[in-house]
N, C-alpha and C positions, 0 to 999 in steps of 0.2 A: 227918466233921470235916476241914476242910482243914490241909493239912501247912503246916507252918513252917519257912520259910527266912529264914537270918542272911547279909546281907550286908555285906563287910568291903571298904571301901574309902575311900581318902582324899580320894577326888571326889565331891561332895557331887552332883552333874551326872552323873554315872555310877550313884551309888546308886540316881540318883530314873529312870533307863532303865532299870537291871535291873530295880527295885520294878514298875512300870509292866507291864513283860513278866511278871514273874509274878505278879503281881495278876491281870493280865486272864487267867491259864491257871489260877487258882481258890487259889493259895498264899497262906500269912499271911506278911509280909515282917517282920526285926526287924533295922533298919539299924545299924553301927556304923561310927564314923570310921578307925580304928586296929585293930590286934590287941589294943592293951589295953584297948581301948573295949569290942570284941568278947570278950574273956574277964570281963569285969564284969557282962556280958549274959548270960551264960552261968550261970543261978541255978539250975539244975534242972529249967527247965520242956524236953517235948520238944524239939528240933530236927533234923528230920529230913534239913538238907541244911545244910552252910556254900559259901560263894562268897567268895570273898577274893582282894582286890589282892596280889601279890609286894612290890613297894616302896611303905612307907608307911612315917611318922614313928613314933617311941615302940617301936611292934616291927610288925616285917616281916612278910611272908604265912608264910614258910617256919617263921620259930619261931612262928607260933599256932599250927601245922597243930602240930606237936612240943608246947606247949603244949595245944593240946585231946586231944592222944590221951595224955595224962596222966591226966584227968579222968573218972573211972569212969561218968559217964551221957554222956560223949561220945565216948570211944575209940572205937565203933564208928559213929561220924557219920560220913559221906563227904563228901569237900571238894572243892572243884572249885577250881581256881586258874584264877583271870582276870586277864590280866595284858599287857602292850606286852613282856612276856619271852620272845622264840623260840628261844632258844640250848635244846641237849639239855643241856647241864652243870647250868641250872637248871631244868629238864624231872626230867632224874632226881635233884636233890637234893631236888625239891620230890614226887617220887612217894616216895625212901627215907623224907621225914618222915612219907610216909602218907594223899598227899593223892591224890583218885582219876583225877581229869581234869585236863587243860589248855585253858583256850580262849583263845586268842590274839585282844587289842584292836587293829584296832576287827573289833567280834564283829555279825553277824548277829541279834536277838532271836530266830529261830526255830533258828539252832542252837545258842544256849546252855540253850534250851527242851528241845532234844534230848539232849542232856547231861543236862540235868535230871531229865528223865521218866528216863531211862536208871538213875538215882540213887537215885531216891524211889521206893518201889516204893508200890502204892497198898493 
């Protein structure tokens, strides 16, 4: 069964690059605009990896990451933060809320692929 990934970003043009990149490496994609958009997505079913923008409208990368590890079938989801953010200050406020990686825009498809695999274990 292919694994499912939630992606979290306010670029409609970036969601559909990430989707693309792991589409074609065999993942189910389940896109969200926002963090709030992203936690209404969030009903219960698996999700084996989130991907989430730092800055976006309604709520931020850093408080979903805080908000999903609330959430008793996702506090153990690993979260990857993608983001145009390279400061350490927001590096480690966004590792204390619990998120696992950082990949700095504009990103590579094959190494945010590497991230990935690194994440989802099979």
């Amino acid at each position: 069964m292919a694994k499912t990934i939630l992606i979290v970003d306010d670029s409609a043009s970036l969601r559909q690059v990430v989707s693309i990149a792991l589409k074609s490496a065999g993942y189910e994609v389940i896109e969200a605009s926002d963090g709030k958009d992203a936690l209404g997505k969030l009903t219960g079913q698996k999700v084996h990896l989130i991907i989430s923008d730092v800055n976006m409208p309604n709520m931020d990368g850093i408080t979903l990451v805080k908000e999903v590890k609330k959430l008793p079938n996702y506090k153990f989801t690993p979260i990857i933060m993608l983001t145009t953010e390279s400061q350490e200050g927001k590096k480690q406020e966004g590792q204390a809320a619990g998120a696992k990686a950082w990949v700095v825009k504009p990103f590579q498809p094959a190494q945010m692929l590497a991230a990935v695999s690194k994440l989802v274990l099979p």
